[in-house]
KOLRODREN-734879 format. One record per residue (C-alpha): residue in one letter; z, y, x. Coordinates in nm, 2 decimals, always signed. Layout:
<rs>
residuo/z/y/x
A/Z/Y/X
...
</rs>
This chain:
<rs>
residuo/z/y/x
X/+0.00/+0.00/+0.00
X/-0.10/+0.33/+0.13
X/+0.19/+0.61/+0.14
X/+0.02/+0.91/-0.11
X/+0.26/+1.19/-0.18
X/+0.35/+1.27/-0.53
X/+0.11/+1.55/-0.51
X/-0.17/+1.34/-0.44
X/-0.10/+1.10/-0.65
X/-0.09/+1.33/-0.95
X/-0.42/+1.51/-0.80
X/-0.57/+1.10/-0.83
X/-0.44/+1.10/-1.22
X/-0.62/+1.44/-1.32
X/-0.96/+1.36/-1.13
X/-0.91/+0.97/-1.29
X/-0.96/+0.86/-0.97
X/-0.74/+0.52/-0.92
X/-0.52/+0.45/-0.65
X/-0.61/+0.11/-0.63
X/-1.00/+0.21/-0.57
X/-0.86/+0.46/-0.32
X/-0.63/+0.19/-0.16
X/-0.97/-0.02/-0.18
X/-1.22/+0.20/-0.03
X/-1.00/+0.29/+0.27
X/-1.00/-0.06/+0.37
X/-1.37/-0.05/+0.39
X/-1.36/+0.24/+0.58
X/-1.13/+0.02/+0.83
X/-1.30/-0.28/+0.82
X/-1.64/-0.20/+0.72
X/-1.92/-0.30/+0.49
X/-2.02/-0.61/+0.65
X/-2.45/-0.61/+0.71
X/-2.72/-0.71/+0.56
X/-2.88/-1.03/+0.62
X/-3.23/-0.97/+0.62
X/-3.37/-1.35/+0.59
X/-3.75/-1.25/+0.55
X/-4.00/-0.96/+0.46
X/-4.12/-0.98/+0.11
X/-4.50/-1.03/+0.11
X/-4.73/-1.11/-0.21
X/-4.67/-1.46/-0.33
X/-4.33/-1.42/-0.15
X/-4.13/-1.20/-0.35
X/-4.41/-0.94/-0.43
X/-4.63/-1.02/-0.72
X/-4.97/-0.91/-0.73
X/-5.12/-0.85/-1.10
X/-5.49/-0.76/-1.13
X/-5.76/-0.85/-1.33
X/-5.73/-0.99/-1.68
X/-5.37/-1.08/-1.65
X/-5.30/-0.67/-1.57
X/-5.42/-0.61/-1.90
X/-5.28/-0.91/-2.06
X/-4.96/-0.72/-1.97
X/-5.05/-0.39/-2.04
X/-5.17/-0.50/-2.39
X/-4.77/-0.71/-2.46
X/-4.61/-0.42/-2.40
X/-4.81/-0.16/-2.59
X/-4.82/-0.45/-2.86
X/-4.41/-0.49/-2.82
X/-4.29/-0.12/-2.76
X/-4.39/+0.02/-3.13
X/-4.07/-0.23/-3.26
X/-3.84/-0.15/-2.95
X/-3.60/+0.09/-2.89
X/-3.74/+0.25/-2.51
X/-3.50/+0.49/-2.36
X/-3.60/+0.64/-1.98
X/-3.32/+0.69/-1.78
X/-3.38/+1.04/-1.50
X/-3.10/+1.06/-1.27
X/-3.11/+1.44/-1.29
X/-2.77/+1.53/-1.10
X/-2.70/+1.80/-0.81
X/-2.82/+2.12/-0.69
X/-3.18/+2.12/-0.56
X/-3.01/+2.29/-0.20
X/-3.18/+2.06/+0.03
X/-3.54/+2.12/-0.10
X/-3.49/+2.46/+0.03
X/-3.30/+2.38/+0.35
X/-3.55/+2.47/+0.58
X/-3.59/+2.83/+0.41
X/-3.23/+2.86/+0.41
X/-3.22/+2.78/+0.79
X/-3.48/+3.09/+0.89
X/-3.23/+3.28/+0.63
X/-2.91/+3.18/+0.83
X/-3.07/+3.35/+1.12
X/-3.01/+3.72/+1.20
X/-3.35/+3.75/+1.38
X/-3.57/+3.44/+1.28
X/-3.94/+3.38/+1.52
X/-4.18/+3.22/+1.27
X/-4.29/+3.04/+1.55
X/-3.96/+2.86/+1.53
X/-3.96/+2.85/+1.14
X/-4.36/+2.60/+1.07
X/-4.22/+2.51/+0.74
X/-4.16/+2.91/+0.59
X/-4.45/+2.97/+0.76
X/-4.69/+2.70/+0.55
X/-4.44/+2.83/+0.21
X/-4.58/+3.17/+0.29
X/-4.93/+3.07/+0.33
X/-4.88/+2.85/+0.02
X/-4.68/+3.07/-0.19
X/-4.93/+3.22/-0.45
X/-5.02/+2.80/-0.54
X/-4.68/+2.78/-0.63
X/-4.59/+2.71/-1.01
X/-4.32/+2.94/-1.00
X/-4.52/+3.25/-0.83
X/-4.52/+3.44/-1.08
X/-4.18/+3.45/-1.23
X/-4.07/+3.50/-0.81
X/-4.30/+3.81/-0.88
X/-4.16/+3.91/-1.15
X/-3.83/+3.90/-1.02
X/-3.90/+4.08/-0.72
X/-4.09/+4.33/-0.93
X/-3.78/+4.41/-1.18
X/-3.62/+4.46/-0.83
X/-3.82/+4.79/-0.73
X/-4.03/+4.57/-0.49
X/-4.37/+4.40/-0.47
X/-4.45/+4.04/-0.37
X/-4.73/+4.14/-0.19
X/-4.60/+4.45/+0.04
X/-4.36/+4.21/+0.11
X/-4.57/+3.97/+0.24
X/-4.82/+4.18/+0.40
X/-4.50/+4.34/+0.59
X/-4.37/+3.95/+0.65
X/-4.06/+4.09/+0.49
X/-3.99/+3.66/+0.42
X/-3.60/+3.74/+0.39
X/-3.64/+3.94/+0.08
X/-3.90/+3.69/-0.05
X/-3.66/+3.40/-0.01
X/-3.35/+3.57/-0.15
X/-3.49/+3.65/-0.47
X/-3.64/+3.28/-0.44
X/-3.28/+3.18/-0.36
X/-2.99/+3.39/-0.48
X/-2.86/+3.40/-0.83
X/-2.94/+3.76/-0.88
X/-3.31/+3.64/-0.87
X/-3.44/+3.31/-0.99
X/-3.12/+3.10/-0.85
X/-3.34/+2.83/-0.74
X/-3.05/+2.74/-0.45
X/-2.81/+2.65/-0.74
X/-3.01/+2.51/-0.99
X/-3.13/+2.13/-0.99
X/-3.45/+2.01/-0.94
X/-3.52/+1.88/-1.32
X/-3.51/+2.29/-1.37
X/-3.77/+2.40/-1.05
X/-4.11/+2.47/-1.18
X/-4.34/+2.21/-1.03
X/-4.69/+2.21/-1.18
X/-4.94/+2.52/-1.32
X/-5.12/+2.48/-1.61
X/-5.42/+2.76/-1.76
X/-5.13/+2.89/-2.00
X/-4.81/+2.78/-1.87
X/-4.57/+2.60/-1.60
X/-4.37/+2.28/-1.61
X/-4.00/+2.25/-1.43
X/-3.98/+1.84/-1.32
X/-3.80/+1.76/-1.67
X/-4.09/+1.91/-1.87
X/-4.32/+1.64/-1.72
X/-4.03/+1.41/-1.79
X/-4.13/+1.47/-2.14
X/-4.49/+1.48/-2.07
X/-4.48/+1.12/-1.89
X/-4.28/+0.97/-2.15
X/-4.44/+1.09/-2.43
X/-4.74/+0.81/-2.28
X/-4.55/+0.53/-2.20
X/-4.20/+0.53/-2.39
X/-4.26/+0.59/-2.73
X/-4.04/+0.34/-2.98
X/-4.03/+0.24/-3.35
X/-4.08/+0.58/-3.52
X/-4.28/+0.76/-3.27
X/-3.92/+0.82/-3.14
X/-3.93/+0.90/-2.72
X/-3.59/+0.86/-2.57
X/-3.45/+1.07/-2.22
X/-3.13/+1.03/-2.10
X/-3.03/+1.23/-1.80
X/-2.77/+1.24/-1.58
X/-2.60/+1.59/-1.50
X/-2.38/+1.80/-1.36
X/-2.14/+1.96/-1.53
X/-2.28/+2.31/-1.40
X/-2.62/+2.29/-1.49
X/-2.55/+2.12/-1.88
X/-2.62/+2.48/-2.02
X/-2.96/+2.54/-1.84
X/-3.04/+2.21/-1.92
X/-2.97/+2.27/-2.32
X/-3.18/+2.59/-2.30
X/-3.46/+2.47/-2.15
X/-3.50/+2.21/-2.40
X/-3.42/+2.45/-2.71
X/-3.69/+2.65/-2.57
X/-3.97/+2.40/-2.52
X/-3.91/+2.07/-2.74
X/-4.09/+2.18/-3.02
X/-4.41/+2.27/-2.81
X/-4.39/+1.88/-2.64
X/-4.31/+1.75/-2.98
X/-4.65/+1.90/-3.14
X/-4.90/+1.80/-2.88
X/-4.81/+1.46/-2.85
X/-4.69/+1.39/-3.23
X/-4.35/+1.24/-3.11
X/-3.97/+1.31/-3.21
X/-3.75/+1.33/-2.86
X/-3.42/+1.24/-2.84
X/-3.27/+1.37/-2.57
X/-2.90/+1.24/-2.42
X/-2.71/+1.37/-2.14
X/-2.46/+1.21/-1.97
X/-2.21/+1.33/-1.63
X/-2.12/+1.13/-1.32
X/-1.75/+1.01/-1.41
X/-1.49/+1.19/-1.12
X/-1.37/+0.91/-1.10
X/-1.58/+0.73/-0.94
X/-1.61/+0.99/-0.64
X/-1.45/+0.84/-0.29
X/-1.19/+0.93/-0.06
X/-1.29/+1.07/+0.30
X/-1.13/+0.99/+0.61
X/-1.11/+1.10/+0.97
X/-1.21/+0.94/+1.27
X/-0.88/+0.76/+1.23
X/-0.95/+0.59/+0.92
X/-0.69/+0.85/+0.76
X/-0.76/+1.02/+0.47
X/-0.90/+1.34/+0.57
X/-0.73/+1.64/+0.42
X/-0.90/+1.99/+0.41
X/-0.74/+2.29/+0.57
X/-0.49/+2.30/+0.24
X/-0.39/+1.95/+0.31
X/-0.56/+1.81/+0.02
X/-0.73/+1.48/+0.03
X/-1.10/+1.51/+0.01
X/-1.29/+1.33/-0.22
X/-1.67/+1.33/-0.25
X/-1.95/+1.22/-0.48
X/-2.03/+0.85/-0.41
X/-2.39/+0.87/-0.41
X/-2.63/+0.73/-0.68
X/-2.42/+0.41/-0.72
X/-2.15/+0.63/-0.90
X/-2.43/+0.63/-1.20
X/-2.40/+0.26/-1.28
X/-2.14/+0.36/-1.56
X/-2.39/+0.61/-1.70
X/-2.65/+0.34/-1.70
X/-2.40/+0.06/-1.85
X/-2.36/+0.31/-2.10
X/-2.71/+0.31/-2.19
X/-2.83/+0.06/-2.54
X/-3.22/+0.09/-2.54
X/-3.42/-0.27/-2.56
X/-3.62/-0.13/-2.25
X/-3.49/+0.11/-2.03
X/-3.67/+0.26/-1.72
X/-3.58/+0.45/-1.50
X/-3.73/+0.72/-1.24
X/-3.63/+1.02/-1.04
X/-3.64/+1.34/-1.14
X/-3.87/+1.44/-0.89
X/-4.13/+1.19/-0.89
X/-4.38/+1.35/-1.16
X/-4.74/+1.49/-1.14
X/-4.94/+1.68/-1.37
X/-5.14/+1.60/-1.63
X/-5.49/+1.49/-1.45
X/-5.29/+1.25/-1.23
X/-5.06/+1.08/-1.46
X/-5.29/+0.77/-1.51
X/-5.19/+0.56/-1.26
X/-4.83/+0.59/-1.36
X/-4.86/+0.54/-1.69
X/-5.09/+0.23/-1.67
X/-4.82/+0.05/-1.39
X/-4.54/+0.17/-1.67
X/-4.72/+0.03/-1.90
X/-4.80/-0.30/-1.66
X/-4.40/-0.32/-1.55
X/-4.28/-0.30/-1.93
X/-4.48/-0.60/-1.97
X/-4.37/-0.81/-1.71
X/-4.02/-0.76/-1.82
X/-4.08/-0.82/-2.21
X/-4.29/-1.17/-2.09
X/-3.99/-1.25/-1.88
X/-3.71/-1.19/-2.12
X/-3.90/-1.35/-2.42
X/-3.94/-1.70/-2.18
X/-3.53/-1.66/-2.04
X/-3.37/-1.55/-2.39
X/-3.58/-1.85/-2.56
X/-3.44/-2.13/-2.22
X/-3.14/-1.99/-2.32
X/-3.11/-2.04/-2.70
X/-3.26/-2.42/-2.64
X/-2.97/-2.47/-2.39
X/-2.75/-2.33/-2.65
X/-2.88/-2.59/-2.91
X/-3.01/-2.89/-2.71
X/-2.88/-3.20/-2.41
X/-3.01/-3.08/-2.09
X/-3.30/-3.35/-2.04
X/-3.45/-3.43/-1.70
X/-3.76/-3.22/-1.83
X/-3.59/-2.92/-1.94
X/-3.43/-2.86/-1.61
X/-3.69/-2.93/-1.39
X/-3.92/-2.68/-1.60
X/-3.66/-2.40/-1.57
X/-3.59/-2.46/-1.21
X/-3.94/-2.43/-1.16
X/-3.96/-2.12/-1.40
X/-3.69/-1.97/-1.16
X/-3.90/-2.02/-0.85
X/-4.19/-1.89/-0.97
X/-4.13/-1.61/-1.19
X/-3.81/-1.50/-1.10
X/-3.79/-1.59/-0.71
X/-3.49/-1.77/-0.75
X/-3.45/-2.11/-0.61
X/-3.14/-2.33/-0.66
X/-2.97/-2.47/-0.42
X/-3.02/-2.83/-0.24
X/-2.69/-2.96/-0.41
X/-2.83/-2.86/-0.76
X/-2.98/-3.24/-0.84
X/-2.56/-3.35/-0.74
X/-2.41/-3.16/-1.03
X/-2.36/-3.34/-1.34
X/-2.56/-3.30/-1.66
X/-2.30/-3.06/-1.82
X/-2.28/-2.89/-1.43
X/-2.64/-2.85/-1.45
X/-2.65/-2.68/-1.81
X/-2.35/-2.44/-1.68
X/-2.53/-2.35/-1.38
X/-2.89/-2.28/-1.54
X/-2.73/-2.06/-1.82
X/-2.54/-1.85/-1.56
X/-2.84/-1.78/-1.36
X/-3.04/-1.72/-1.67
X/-2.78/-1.47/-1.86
X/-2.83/-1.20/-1.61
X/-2.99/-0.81/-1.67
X/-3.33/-0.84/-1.58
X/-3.50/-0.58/-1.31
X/-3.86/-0.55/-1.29
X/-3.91/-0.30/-0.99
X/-4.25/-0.13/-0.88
X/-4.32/-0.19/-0.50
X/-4.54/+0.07/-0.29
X/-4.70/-0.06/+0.01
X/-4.52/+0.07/+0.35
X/-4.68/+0.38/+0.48
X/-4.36/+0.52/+0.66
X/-4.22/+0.70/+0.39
X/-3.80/+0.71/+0.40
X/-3.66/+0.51/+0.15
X/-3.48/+0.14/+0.07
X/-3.75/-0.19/+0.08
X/-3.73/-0.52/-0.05
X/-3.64/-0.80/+0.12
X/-3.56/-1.17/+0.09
X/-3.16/-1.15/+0.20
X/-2.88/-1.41/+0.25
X/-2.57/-1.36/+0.00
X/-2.22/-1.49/+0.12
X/-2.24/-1.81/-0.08
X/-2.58/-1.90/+0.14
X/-2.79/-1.84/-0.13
X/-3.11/-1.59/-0.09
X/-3.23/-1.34/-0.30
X/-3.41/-1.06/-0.38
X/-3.27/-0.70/-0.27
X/-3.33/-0.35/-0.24
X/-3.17/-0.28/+0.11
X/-3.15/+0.10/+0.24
X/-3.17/+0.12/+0.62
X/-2.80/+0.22/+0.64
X/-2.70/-0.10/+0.53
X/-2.88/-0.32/+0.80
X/-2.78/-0.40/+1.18
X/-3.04/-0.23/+1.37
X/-2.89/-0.38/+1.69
X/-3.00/-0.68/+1.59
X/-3.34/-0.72/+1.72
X/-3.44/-0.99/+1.46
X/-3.32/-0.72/+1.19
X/-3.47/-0.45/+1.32
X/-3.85/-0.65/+1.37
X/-3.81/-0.70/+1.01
X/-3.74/-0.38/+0.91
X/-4.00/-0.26/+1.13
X/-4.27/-0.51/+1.01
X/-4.18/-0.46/+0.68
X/-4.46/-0.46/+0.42
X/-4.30/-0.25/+0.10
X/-4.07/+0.01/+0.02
X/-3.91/+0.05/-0.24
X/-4.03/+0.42/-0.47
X/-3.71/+0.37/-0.77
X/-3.94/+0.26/-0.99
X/-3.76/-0.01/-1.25
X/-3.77/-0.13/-1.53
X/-3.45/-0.28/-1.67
X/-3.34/-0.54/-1.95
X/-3.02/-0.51/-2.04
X/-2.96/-0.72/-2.34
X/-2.92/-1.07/-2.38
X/-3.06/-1.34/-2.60
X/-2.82/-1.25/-2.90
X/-2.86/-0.90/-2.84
X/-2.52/-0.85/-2.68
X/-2.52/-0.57/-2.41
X/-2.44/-0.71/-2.04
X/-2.15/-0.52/-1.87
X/-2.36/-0.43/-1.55
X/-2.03/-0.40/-1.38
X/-1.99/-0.74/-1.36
X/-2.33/-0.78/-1.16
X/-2.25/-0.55/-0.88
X/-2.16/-0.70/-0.47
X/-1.90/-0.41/-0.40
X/-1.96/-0.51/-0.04
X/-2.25/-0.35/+0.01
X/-2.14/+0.02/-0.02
X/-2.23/+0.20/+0.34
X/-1.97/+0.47/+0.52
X/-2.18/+0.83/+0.69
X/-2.06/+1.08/+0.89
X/-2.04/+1.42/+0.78
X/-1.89/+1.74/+0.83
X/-1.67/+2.03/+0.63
X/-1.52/+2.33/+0.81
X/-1.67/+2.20/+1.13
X/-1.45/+1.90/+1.14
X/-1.60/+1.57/+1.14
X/-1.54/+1.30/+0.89
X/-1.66/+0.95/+0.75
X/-1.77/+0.94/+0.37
X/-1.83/+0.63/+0.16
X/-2.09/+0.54/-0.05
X/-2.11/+0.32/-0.33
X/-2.31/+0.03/-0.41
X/-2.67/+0.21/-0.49
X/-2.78/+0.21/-0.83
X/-3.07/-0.01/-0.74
X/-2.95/-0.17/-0.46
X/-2.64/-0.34/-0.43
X/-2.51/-0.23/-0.80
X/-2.76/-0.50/-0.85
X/-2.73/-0.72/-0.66
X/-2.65/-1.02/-0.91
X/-2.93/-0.87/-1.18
X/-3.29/-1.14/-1.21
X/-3.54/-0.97/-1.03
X/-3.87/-0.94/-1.04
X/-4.10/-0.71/-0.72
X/-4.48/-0.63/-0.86
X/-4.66/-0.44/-0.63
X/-4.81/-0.09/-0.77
X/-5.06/+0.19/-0.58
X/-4.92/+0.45/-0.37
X/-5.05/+0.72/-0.63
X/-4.73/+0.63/-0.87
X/-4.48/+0.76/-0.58
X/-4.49/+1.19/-0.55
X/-4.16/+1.26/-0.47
X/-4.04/+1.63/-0.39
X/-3.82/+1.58/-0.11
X/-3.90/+2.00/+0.05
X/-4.04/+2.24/-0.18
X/-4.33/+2.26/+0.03
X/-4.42/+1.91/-0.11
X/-4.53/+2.08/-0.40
X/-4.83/+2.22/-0.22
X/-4.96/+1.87/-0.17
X/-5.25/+1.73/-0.39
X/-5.05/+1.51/-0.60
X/-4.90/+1.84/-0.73
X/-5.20/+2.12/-0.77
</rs>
């Protein structure tokens, strides 16, 4: 037990934080998250499948067939300030006498800036303020360009979050990332009723611009694509952020003496997500949208991964209502088993054929009565990001995984071929069941390996600390979920990671 004052504790209680997840974490940070173990790269055949042809549109055509009778809810993690879109402006801000030379990235924002959807409200803005865009630039007078980009008494783009940036022009108007949210979805997620669910995940400081924007522009989505939106919001529970320590392994305490305790990453969102009661529920980043002209591709592999999971979960939801209702013959289990293998990459172990008949039946249900994943797979180009990867679990068994780079031994040279071999990566693009045969919602916390959370070093006040993440949303929070890799094109993955992103194709 660790020794918390009465203070802290108390601080615990308000944030619902609980000690014993405390008590838990900082014996992670002690003993760490143990690696990895990367058995194999995932190639097609192997882990990846590859759907072209007349089965692509054999899926395609299930799931626009299925989808009119389902409830489909899209899930957008949405959450936290935009900051580090703009960290390389903020950099050549933070400097009392910047060289451009030293600075490529405002200088290519500069270059860029009149392509940008939100020009013209940064015009307007520095207009209202006695200024004009273009003496400013002609006199490279960037600071006062980037403050009104930046600063809340212009358009407060450094607090707000990226679902609320204007990313894409169109002839008589401009889309922030969550309009094209409702775009997208409007083409791929429509349920019984012409009814298109959104669900995303906020911070408590942004709920309000979130509300207005959607006041002010539902009715316009609405009307052009004849649909009703339902739109949910939901905030990351405090108590799931973690404790930070020092380089001792003691909780680290800021210069108050409190005990700091930070966000624990995307994992933290698995509650939101459990939370969550559609028939089909997919989810996507916030930030990984393109305008109209380009959205085909992403629709169409939507489209293509909805069906894959509805064909899946039809064949496990009717395997496990006949061993529900029938003896477990010879047959049945063989023709499972090989079910497993082939459309869910699971194999059972060697000492499968020595259980008994009623072991058997057990086993097969437990491995069938699992949420269901189906996750889009983009072919490796270099771009950051978690991959897929056959990996050994603690009981010997091997699986398919999501694995971020953080969680692997690089100093394992084995490890680190396979990493650098590596075929896929992995663009958060999944499709989720998460019902089961009687309609029954799994509790997805009960499919999470809480050892694969990952510690990173950070800073506050110039003092360096260790900070813990949790279990990734689509990595190790599921770990134990069926899973299912399908390989889609490189043009379904546009991420904005630097607002100079935005001056790439995929978003002009």
């Amino acid at each position: 037990m660790e020794s918390f004052t009465t203070h802290d504790l108390e601080v615990m209680r308000q944030s619902k934080i609980r000690r014993e997840d405390v008590e838990e974490q900082l014996k992670y940070f002690r003993k760490g998250f143990p690696a990895m173990d990367l058995v194999r790269n995932v190639t097609v055949g192997d882990g990846i499948r590859r759907i072209e042809g007349s089965e692509k549109e054999n899926f395609i055509k299930l799931y626009e067939d299925k989808s009119t009778s389902l409830s489909i809810q899209k899930f957008v993690p949405a959450s936290g300030a935009a900051t580090r879109m703009f960290k390389a402006l903020y950099a050549y801000l933070n400097e009392d006498q910047p060289d451009l030379n030293d600075h490529s990235d405002v200088e290519e924002f500069m270059n860029g800036i009149r392509n940008f959807a939100f020009y013209h409200d940064l015009q307007k803005v520095i207009d209202d303020g006695g200024d004009d865009i273009e003496e400013l630039l002609a006199r490279d007078e960037y600071k006062k360009i980037l403050h009104a980009l930046l600063d809340e008494e212009g358009l407060n783009y450094g607090f707000l979050p990226k679902g609320l940036i204007k990313f894409h022009s169109y002839d008589d108007h401009s889309r922030t990332a969550a309009e094209e949210h409702l775009a997208e979805a409007a083409e791929y997620a429509v349920s019984a009723g012409k009814k298109v669910y959104i669900h995303f995940t906020v911070s408590p400081q942004h709920r309000s611009y979130f509300d207005k924007l959607m006041e002010d522009v539902i009715e316009r989505y609405e009307k052009e694509n004849d649909v009703s939106y339902v739109i949910t919001y939901s905030e990351q529970n405090p108590g799931t952020n973690t404790i930070a320590v020092d380089f001792d392994n003691e909780p680290f305490r800021d210069e108050t003496g409190e005990i700091l305790y930070r966000p624990g990453g995307h994992g933290a969102l698995l509650e939101n997500l459990d939370r969550m009661d559609g028939d089909v529920v997919m989810i996507k980043n916030i930030d990984n949208v393109v305008p109209d002209h380009l959205k085909k591709p992403t629709v169409t592999y939507k489209k293509l991964l909805g069906g894959v999971l509805i064909d899946v979960q039809q064949k496990i939801h009717a395997y496990l209502v006949r061993l529900e209702k029938e003896e477990l013959t010879h047959e049945l289990a063989a023709e499972i088993a090989s079910f497993l293998k082939e459309e869910v990459s699971y194999v059972v172990s060697e000492s499968f054929t020595e259980l008994s008949d009623r072991e058997k039946k057990s086993k097969l249900a437990e491995i069938l009565h699992r949420p269901i994943r189906v996750c889009g797979m983009v072919i490796n180009t270099g771009a950051p990001g978690g991959g897929p990867f056959w990996v050994k679990g603690k009981d010997g068994s091997v699986s398919l995984q999501i694995v971020e780079s953080a969680q692997i031994n690089m100093e394992d040279p084995l490890q680190k071929k396979m990493v650098e071999d590596a075929g896929y990566f992995n663009p958060t693009d999944v499709v989720c069941g998460l019902k089961d045969h009687r309609g029954d919602s799994f509790d997805l916390m009960n499919y999470r390996d809480n050892d694969t959370g990952f510690i990173t070093e950070k800073s506050l006040g110039g003092k360096k600390l260790k900070a813990l993440e949790l279990p990734g949303l689509w990595n190790g929070s599921m770990a134990d979920w069926n899973t299912i890799f399908v390989e889609v094109p490189a043009d379904t993955f546009n991420p904005v990671k630097s607002v100079n992103d935005l001056l790439k194709k995929a978003h002009q």
